[in-house]
C-alpha positions in Angstrom: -24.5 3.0 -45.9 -24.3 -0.6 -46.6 -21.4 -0.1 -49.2 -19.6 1.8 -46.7 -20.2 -1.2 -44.3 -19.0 -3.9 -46.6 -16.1 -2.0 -47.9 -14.9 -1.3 -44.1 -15.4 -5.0 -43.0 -13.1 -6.4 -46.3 -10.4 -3.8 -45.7 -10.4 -5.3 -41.7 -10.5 -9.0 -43.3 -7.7 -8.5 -46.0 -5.9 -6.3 -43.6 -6.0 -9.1 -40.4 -5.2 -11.5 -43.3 -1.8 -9.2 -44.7 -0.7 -8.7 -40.8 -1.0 -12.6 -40.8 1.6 -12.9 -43.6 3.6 -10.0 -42.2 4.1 -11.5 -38.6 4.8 -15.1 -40.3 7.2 -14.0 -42.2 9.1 -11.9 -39.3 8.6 -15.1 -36.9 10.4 -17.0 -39.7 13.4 -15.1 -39.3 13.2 -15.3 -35.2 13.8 -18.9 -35.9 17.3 -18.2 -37.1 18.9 -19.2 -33.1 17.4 -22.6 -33.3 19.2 -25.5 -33.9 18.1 -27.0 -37.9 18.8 -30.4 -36.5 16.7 -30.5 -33.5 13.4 -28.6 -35.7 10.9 -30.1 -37.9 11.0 -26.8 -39.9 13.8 -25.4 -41.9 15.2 -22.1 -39.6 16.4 -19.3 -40.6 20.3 -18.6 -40.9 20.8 -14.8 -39.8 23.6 -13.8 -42.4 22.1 -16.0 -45.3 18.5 -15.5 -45.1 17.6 -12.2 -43.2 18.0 -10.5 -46.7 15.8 -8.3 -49.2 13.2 -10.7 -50.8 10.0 -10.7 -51.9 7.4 -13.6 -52.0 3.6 -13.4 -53.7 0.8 -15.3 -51.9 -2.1 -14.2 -54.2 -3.4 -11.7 -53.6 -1.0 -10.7 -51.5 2.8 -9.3 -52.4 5.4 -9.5 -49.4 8.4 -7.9 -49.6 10.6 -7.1 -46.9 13.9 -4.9 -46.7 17.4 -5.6 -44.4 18.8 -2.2 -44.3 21.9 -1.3 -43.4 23.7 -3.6 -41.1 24.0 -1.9 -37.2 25.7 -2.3 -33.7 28.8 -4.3 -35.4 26.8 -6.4 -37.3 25.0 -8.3 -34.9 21.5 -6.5 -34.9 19.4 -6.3 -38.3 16.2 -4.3 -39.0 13.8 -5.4 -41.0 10.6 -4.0 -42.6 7.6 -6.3 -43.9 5.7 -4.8 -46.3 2.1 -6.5 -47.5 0.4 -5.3 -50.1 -2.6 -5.7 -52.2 -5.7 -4.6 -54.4 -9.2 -3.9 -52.5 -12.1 -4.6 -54.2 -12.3 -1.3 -56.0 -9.1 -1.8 -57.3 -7.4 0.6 -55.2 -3.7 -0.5 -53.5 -3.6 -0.6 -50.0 -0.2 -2.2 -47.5 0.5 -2.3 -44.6 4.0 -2.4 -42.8 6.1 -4.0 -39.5 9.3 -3.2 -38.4 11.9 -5.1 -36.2 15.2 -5.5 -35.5 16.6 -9.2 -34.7 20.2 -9.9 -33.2 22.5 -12.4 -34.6 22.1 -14.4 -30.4 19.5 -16.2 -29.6 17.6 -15.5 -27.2 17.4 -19.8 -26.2 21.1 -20.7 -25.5 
């Protein structure tokens, strides 16, 4: 029983910690309506930086996919996928999925 127990609570720890990650990164791309002169922090540009990357931040692999382009071009979705090793070596992920328009909601 107390395996079970530990196993369960560092699956919930490593999967708050990869939903973390996930929502960063998509927050990162909401930025890209904000003016880069007025922020501290570098902002995303929606035709230049809402792409298909990838990014490691042991032990966790982010990668996250633009598909195809809808509604004219002004509207991408994008999926966030975290992954990583459990204690047992096993692979686990977990996944988010948005879509973000080229306006921004601020002017």
């Amino acid at each position: 029983m107390q395996t079970f127990i530990e196993q369960r609570s560092d699956y919930a720890y490593s999967s708050i910690q990869a939903l973390g990650l996930a929502e960063a990164k998509l927050e990162w791309f909401r930025t890209r309506g904000a003016n880069s002169a007025d922020s501290s922090m570098v902002v995303a540009d929606f035709d230049a930086d809402i792409i298909d990357g990838s990014e490691l931040r042991d032990p966790y692999f982010l990668t996250w996919a633009v598909p195809t382009v809808t509604m004219d071009g002004n509207v991408k979705t994008v999926v966030v996928n975290v992954s990583w090793s459990d204690r047992l070596g096993q692979s686990q992920n977990l996944s988010l999925t948005t879509q973000i328009s080229r306006f921004s909601e601020f002017d």
